[in-house]
C-alpha positions as CSV (number, residue, x, y, z in Angstrom):
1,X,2.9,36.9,52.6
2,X,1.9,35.4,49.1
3,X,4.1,37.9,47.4
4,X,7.0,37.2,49.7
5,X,6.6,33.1,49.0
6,X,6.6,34.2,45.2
7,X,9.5,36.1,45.3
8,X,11.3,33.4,47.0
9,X,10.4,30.8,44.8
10,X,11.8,32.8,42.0
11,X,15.2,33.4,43.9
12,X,15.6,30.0,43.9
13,X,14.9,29.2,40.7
14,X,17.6,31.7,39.6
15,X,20.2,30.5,41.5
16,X,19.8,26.9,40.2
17,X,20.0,27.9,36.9
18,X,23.4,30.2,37.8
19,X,24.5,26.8,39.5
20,X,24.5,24.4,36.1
21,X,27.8,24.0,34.2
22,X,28.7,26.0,31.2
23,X,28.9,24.8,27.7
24,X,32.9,23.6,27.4
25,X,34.6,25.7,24.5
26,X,35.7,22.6,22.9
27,X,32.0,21.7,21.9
28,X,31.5,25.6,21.3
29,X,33.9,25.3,18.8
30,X,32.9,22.2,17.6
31,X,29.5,23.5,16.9
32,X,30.5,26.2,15.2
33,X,33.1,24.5,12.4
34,X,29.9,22.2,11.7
35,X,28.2,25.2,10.9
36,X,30.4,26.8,9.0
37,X,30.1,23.6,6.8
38,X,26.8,23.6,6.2
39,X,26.9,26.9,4.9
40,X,29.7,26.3,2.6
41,X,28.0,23.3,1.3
42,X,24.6,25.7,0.9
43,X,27.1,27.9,-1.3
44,X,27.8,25.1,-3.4
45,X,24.1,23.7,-4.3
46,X,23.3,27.2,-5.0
47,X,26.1,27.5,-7.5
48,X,25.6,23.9,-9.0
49,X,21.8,24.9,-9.5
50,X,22.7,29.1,-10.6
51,X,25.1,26.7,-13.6
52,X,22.8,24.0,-14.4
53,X,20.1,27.3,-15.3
54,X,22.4,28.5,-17.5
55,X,23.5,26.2,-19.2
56,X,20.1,25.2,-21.6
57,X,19.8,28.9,-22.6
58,X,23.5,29.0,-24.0
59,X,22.7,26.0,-26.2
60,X,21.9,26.7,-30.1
61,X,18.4,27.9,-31.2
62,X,18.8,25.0,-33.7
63,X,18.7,22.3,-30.6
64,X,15.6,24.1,-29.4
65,X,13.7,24.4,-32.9
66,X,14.5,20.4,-32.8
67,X,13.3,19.4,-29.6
68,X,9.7,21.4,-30.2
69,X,8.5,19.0,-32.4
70,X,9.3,16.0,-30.5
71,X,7.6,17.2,-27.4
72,X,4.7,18.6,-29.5
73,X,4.5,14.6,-31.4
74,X,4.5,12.8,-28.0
75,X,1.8,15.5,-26.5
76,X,-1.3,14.1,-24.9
77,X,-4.4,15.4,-23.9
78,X,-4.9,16.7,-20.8
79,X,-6.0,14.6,-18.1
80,X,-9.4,16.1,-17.8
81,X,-10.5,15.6,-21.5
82,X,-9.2,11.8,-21.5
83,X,-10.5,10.8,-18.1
84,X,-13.6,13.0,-18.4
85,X,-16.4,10.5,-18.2
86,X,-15.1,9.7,-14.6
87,X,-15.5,13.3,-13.8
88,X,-18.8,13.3,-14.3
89,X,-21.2,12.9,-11.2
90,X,-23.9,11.5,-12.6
91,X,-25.5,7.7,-12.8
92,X,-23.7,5.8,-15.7
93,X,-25.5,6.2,-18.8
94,X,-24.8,6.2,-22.6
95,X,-22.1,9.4,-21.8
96,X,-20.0,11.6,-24.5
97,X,-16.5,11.4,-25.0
98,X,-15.4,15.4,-24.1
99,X,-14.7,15.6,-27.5
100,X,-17.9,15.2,-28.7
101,X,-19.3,16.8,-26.0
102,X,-17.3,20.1,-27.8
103,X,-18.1,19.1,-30.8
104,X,-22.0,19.5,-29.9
105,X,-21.6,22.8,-28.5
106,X,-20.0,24.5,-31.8
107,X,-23.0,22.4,-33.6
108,X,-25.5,24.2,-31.6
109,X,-23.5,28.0,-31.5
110,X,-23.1,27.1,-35.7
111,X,-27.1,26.2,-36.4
112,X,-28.0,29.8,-33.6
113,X,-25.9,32.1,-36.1
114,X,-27.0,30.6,-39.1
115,X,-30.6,30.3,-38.1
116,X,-30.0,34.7,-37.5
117,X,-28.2,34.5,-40.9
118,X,-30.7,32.6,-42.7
119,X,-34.0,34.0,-41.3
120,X,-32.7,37.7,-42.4
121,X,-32.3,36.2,-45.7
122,X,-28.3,37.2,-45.6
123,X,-25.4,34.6,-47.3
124,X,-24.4,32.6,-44.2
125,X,-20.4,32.7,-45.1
126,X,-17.9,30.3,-42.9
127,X,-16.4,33.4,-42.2
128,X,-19.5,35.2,-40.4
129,X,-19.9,31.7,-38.2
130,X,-16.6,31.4,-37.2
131,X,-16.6,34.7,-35.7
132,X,-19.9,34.4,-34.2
133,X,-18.9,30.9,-33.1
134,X,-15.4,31.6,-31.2
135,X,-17.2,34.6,-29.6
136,X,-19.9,32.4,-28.1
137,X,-17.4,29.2,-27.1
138,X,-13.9,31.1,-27.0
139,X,-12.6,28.1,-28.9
140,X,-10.8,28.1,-32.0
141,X,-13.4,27.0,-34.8
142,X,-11.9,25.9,-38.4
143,X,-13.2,24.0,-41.3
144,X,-12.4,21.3,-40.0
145,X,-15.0,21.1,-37.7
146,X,-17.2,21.9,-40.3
147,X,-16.4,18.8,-42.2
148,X,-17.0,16.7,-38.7
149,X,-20.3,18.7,-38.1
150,X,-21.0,17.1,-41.4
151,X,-19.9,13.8,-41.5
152,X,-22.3,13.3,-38.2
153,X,-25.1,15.2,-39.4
154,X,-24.9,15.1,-43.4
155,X,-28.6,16.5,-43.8
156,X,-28.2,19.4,-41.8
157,X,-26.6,21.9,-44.2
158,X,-25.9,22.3,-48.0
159,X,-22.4,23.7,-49.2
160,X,-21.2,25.4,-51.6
161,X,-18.6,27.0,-53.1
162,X,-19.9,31.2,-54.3
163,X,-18.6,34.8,-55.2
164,X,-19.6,37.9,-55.9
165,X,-20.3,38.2,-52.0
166,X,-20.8,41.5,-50.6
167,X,-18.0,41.3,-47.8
168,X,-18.1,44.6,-46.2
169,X,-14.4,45.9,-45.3
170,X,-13.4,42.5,-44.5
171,X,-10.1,41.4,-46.2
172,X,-11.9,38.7,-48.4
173,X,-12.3,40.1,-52.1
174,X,-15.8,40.1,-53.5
175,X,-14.3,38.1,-56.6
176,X,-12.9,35.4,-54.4
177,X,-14.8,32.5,-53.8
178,X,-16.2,31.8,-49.9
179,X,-17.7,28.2,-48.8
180,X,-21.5,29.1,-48.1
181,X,-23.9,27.2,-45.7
182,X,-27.7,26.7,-46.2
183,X,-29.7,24.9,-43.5
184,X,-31.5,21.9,-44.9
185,X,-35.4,22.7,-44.5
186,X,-38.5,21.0,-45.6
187,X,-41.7,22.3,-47.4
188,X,-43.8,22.8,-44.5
189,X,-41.3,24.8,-42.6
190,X,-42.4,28.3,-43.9
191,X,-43.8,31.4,-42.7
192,X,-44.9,34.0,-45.3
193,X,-44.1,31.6,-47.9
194,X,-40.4,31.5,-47.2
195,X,-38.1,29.0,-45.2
196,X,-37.7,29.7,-41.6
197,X,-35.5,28.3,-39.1
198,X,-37.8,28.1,-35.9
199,X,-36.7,27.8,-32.5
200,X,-38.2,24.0,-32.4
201,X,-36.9,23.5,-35.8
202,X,-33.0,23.9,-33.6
203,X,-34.0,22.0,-30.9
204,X,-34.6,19.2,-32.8
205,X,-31.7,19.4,-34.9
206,X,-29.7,19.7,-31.4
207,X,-31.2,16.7,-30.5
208,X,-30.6,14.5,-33.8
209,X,-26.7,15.4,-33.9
210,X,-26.5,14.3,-30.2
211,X,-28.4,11.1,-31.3
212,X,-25.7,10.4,-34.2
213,X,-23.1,11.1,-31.7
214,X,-24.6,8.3,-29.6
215,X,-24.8,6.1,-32.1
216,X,-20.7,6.5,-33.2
217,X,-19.9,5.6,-30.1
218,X,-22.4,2.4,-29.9
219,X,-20.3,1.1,-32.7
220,X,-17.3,1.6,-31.4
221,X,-18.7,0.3,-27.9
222,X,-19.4,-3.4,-30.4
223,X,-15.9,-3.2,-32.2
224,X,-13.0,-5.5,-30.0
225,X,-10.1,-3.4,-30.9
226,X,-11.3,0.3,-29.0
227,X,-11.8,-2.0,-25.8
228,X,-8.2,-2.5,-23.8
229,X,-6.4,-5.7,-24.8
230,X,-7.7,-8.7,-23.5
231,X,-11.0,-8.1,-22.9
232,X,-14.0,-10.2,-24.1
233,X,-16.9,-7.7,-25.4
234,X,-19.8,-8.0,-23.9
235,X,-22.1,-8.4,-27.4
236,X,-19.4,-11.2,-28.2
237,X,-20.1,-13.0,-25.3
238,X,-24.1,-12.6,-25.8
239,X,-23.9,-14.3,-29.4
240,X,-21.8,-17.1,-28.2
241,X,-24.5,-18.4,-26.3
242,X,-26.3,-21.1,-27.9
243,X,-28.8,-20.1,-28.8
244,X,-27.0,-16.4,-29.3
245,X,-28.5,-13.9,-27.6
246,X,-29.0,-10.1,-30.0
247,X,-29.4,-7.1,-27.9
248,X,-31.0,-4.4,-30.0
249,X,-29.0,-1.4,-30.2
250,X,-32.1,0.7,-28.6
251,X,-32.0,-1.3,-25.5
252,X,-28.4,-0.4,-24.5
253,X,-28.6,1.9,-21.8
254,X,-25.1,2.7,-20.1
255,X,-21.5,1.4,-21.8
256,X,-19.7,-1.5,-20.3
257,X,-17.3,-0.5,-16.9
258,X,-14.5,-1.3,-19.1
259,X,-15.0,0.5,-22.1
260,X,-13.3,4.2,-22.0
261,X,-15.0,6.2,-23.7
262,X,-13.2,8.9,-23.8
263,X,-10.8,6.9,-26.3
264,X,-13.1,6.7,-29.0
265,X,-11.4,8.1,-32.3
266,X,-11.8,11.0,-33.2
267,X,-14.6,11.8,-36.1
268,X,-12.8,12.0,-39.7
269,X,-13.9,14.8,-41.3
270,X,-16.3,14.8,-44.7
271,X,-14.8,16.7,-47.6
272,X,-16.2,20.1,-48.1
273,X,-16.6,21.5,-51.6
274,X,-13.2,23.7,-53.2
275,X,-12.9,26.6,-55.2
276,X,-13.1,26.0,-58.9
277,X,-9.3,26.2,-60.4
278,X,-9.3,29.1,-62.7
279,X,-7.0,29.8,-65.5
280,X,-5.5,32.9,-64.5
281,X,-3.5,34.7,-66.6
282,X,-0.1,35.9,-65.2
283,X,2.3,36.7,-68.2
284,X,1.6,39.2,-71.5
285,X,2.9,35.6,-73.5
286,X,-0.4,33.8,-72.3
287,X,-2.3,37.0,-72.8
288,X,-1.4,37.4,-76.3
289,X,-1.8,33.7,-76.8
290,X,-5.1,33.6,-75.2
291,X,-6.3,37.0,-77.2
292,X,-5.0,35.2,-80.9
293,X,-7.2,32.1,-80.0
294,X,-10.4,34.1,-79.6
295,X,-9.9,36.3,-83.1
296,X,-11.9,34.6,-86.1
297,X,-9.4,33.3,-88.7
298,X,-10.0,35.5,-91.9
299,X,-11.4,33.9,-95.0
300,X,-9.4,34.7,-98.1
């Protein structure tokens, strides 16, 4: 008897949907010329967009070559290197702009391969520590860097200009001149009577360049025009007071909510020493001129 009630209920419903009016062919129609124009109108945003592709790759290379530099002038950083002391989950402190932060890395990867270098009592050539260097950060690593390692640190390395290298199959000739680095040691660091760069030696080191990267910034942090226009320094409104107020640069332990410090300047470079300028001989004229001013003069 349930199946029977079931099967009736179902009857019915067909026959009340058999029962409601059909869709008048004037709306069918109707419904179908709107869609029609929709698709038309698809046809044409596809074109529009299929000629406005187009169009920059049939302009001149000369247009392109032009437009490079412009967008290459008005570059910024990335977002993640100029807002990176927000990034960072930790209390606020006396933090490092993200270039610094870099710049301490390749100091630390520089003094590792030199301290190698230097305690095998081998040349330590720009050209050996770049490599190493890149390998170890996978960032590009140039002498300018070099110059910024030592305009923070300037007692960490002596440089010099020397040839007569041995260079090994590398493409630099043994007569050309190379820029040579030599940690800066004292007496007492010595084992077996020669200098050695210990592994606490490089700590401290590491620790010293972070402290003169600190302190770059804690001048910047007291100068008015690194802070964003308008605002009062904090140090300025200490020594206003009456008496004024001096807060020892030791007992500054986070940077003011307003100061970004990721918009420090960047560290200028020191100058690095240059390859002597040698007369070099390039026509038999100045060879023959230079060979008749070395003969003595004969005495009559």
């Amino acid at each position: 008897q349930e199946d029977l009630a079931g099967l009736r209920c179902r009857l019915r419903r067909v026959k009340a949907l058999a029962q409601l009016p059909s869709v008048p062919a004037r709306v069918s129609t109707d419904l179908q010329s709107r869609l029609e124009h929709m698709r038309q109108l698809e046809l044409r945003i596809r074109e529009k967009k299929a000629g406005s592709g187009a169009a920059p790759a049939t302009q001149p290379s000369g247009d392109a070559g032009a437009a490079a530099p412009a967008a290459e002038a008005g570059e910024k950083p990335p977002a993640y290197q100029r807002f990176h002391a927000l990034a960072q989950d930790l209390p606020p402190g006396l933090t490092l702009p993200y270039k610094f932060k870099v710049l301490a890395e390749m100091f630390r990867s520089m003094d590792t391969i030199a301290g190698m270098l230097f305690n095998r009592a081998e040349t330590i050539t720009f050209a050996k520590v770049k490599q190493g260097v890149q390998d170890m950060m996978r960032k590009q690593f140039e002498e300018r860097h070099v110059g910024q390692i030592k305009a923070v640190y300037p007692a960490s390395y002596r440089l010099r200009q020397e040839k007569n290298i041995p260079t090994f199959g590398s493409s630099v000739k043994k007569s050309d001149y190379q820029l040579t680095l030599e940690p800066v040691l004292g007496e007492e660091e010595k084992v077996d009577g020669r200098p050695h760069l210990s592994a606490s030696r490089l700590l401290e080191r590491r620790k010293e360049f972070n402290r003169n990267l600190v302190n770059i910034v804690k001048q910047h942090h007291k100068l008015p025009h690194t802070w964003p226009a308008g605002t009062v320094t904090p140090l300025a409104v200490v020594a206003a007071l009456s008496p004024p107020m001096v807060v020892p640069e030791e007992k500054l332990t986070r940077w003011h909510p307003r100061f970004n410090v990721d918009e420090v300047p960047d560290i200028s470079p020191a100058e690095l020493p240059r390859p002597p300028q040698e007369d070099r001989l390039t026509t038999a004229q100045e060879v023959l001129s230079t060979a008749r001013g070395m003969l003595t003069p004969k005495v009559s």
